[in-house]
N, C-alpha and C positions, 0 to 999 in steps of 0.2 A: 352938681356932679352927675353925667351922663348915666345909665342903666352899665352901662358896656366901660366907662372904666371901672364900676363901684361892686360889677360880676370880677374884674381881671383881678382889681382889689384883692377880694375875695378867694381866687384861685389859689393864686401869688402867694398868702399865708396860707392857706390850708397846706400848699404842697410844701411850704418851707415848716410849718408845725412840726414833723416828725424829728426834721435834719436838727431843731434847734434844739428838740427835748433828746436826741442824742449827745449832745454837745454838753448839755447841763447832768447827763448820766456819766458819760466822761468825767467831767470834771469832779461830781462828787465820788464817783469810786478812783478815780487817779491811778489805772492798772499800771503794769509795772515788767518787764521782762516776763516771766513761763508763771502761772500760777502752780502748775507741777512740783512737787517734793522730791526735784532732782538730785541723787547721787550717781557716782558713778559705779557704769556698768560695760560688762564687754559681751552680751550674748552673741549667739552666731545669728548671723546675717544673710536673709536671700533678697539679692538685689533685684528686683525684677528691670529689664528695658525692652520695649517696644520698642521696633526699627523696620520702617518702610523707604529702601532705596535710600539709605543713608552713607552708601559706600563715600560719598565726600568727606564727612568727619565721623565716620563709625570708629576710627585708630584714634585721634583726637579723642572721642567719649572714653575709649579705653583704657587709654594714659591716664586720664584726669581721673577715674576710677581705681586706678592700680596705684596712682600719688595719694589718697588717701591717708589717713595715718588712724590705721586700723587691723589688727591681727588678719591677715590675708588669709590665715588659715582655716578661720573663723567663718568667711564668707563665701557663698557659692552665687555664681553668676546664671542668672535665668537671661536669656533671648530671646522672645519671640520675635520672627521674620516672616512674613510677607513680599520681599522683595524680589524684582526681577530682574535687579542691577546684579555688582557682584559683592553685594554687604554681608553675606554670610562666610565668604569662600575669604575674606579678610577676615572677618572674626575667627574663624577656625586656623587659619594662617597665623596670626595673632597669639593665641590659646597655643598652639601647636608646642612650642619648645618649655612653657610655664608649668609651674606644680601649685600654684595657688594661686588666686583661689580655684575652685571646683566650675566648668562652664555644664552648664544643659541648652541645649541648642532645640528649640523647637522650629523646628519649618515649617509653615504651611505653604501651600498647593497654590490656594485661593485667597485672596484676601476678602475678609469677612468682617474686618472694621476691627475699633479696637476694643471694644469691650468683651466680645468673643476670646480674642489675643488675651488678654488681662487676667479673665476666668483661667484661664490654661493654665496662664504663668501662674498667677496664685495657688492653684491645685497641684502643681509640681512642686512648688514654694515648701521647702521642708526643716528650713532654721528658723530661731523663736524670733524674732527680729526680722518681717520682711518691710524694703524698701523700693518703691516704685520710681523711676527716673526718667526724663526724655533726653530721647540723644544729643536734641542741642541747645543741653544745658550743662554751665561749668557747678562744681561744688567747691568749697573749700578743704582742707584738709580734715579739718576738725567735725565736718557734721553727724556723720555716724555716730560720734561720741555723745556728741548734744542731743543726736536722737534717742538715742539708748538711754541717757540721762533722764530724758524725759519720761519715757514709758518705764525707769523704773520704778514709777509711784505706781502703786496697784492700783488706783483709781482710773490712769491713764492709758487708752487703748491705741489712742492715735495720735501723732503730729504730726504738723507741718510747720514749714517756715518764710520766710520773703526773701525777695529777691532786692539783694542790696547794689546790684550793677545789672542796667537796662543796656544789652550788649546792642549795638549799632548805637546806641546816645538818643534817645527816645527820651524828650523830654515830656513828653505829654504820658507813657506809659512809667515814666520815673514818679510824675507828680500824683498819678490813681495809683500807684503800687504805695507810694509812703501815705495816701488819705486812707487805702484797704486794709496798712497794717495797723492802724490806729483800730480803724474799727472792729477787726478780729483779735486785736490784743485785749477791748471791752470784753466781747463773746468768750473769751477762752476765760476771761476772772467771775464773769456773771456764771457762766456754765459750759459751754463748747459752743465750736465756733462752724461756720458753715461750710465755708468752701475752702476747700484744700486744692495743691495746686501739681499738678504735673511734674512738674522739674524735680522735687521733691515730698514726696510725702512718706511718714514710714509707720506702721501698722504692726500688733501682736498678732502671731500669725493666727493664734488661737480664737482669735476676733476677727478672720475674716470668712464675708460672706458674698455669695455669686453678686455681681452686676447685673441689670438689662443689657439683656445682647444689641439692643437700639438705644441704649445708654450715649449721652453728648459729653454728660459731663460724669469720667467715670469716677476721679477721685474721689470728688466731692458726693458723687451717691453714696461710695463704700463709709466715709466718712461719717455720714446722715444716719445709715442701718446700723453702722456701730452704735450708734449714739443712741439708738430706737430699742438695741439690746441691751442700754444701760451702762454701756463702756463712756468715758469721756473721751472728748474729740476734741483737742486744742492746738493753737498757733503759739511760734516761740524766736522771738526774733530773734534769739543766739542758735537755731538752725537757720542755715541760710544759703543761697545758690544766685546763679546769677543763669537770665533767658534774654533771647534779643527779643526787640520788637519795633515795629513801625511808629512814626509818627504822622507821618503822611496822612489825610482823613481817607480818601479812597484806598490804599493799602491797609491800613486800619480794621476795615471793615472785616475783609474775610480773616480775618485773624481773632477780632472782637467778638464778631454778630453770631461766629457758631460756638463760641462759650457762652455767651448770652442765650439762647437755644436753647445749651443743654440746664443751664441752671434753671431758666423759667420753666422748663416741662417738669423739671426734677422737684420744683419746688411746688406745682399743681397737682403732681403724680403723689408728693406724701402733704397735701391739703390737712389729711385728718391727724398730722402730726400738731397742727395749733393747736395750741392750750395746753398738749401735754409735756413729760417729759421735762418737768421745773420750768427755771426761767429760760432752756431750749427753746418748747412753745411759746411759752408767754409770751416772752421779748427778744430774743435772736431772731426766730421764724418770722414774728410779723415783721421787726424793723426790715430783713432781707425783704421779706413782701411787697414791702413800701417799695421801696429801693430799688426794685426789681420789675417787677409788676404795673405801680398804681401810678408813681410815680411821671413815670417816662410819657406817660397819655396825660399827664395831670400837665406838667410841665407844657408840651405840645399844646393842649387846647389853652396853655395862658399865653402864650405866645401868638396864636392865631388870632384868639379876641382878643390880647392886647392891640395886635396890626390894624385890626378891624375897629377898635373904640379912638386909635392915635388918627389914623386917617379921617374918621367921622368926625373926631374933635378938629385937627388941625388941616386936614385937607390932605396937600400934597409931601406937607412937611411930614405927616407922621408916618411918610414909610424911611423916615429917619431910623426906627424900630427895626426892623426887617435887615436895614441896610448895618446897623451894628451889631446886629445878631451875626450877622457873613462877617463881619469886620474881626469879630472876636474870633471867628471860626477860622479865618485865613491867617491869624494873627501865632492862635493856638497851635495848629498844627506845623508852624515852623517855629515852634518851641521860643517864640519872642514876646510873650506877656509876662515876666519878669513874676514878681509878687502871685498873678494873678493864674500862672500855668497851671497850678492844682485844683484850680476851679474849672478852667475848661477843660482837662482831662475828667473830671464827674461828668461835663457837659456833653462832651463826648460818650462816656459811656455810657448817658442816657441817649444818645443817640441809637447807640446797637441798641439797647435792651429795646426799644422800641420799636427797629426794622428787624429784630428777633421776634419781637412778639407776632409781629405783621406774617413774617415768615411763617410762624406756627401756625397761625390760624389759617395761613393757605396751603396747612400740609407739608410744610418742605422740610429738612434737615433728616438727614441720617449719620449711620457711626463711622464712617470713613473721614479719612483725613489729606491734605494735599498736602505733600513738600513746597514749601517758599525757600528758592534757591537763594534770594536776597538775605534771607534769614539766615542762612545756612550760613552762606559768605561773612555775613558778624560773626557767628561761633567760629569760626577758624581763625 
């Protein structure tokens, strides 16, 4: 055996070590829906939404907000806007002949990104129960209820939940959306879980705390600092929403590589949270580390010196290697690998995490956001 296949050998487990003793953690704890001590509850509810130039489906979000099945009376509606379309002058149009719920319309001037937006809305945020949403995402009727449920265990500060319909038919963010809930279903029964997700997240108001205003990834910080002041932070796949998304690998990207971004800075930025904070530090934070971080270059360099040891061995034939790597990659993103889709959606998102990493270390990413009108066009 050559030096260069008995190194790739070598790579190849090391990087799959962590995925498998995941797998075997799985399997011995066997988690199960919310580990929450849900009953029910009806607090009042501030819904926080962000909205940048969403005049397309801003009435859309609003309907799907007001279909709810939830005391309207209960809930007041937060807005921040930014927009230079006409997304506010419908929301007030909108609001204009209703008695509930309660709107606060914050305007700003400038757009300042959205973690600034967020801080705002959170400090206006004045019901025991606040919920965060993006506009082009649907809910179902029932989540407020499941949310509420959840946080009424005192133990519980925060939830989120998954997305059970990839609006546009996104078979490769369908297949990383059902491998991510498995893994946050472990985090939430071990201890709490990492990343929470935009569409949906809902929080004790009493438990929240400012954002970085250069924040990427804002849920998922406020989520973290909860969980740093001792609140738990858990996933619950009876809360649920549905987000489009691309499959395409060049669309992909700008969708993927700036939550990739914000997670790896966030997760370098609270460094001295390993170890602490139970099985948080211990085994949430690194396995995300792995996964995040160590992996995506671990991966990549077995891939290069695999190229490199098949062609030395074989010659011309071993760029056989290279040429199935594309094969899967072209295969994956038009949602046609049957069994094997949920594999290259990990594959791909070790893609981003790894032209995220690249990105950060050459300085780039800030807290602004683009509208993707393709996207849009799915929520409608």
């Amino acid at each position: 055996m050559s030096p260069l296949v008995a190194i790739t050998g070598t790579l190849l487990a090391v990087t799959a070590v962590p995925y498998l003793a995941f797998l075997g953690l799985y399997a011995w704890v066997g988690p199960s829906g919310s580990p929450a001590e849900k009953s029910e509850a009806k607090p009042t509810v501030s819904v926080v939404l962000p909205t940048y130039n969403e005049s397309q489906i801003v009435e859309t979000k609003l309907e799907d907000l007001l279909a709810l099945d939830y005391p309207m009376e209960k809930v007041e509606l937060i807005v921040v806007d930014s927009s230079t379309d006409d997304t506010r002058e419908i929301i007030r149009e909108y609001f204009a002949d209703l008695e509930a719920p309660d709107l606060t319309l914050i305007e700003e001037d400038e757009r300042r990104g959205l973690a600034p937006a967020l801080n705002e809305a959170y400090e206006a945020a004045e019901r025991e129960m606040v919920v965060k949403t993006d506009c082009d995402s649907k809910l179902p009727q029932n989540v407020l209820r499941e949310a509420a449920a959840n946080l009424s265990d005192p133990k519980v500060d925060a939830v989120t939940g998954r997305n059970v319909e990839v609006l546009g038919g996104s078979g490769v963010e369908s297949g990383y959306r059902g491998v991510q809930s498995h893994i946050q279903q472990l985090e939430s029964h071990l201890d709490s879980t990492l990343i929470f997700h935009g569409p949906f997240s809902a929080f004790e108001n009493d438990a929240l705390l400012p954002i970085d205003p250069n924040s990427l990834a804002d849920d998922t910080e406020l989520a973290l600092k909860i969980r740093r002041q001792g609140g738990r932070v858990i996933f619950d796949p009876a809360v649920q929403y549905k987000e489009a998304s691309h499959s395409a690998f060049v669309k992909r990207r700008k969708q993927k590589d700036r939550r990739a971004m914000g997670l790896i800075r966030l997760l370098v930025q609270h460094r001295d949270a390993l170890g602490e904070y139970g099985k948080y530090g211990k085994l949430v934070l690194p396995f995300n580390w792995w996964f995040m971080i160590v992996s995506p270059w671990l991966l990549t360099l077995t891939l290069v010196v695999g190229t490199v040891a098949a062609i030395a061995s074989l010659g011309t034939a071993g760029a056989a290697l290279p040429v199935a790597v594309g094969l899967f990659t072209f295969l994956g993103q038009r949602d046609a690998l049957g069994p094997a889709q949920a594999l290259y959606s990990l594959f791909d998102t070790q893609v981003s995490l790894l032209r995220a990493s690249v990105e950060l270390l050459r300085g780039k990413g800030d807290g602004t956001w683009e509208v993707d009108t393709e996207l849009r066009e799915a929520f409608e």
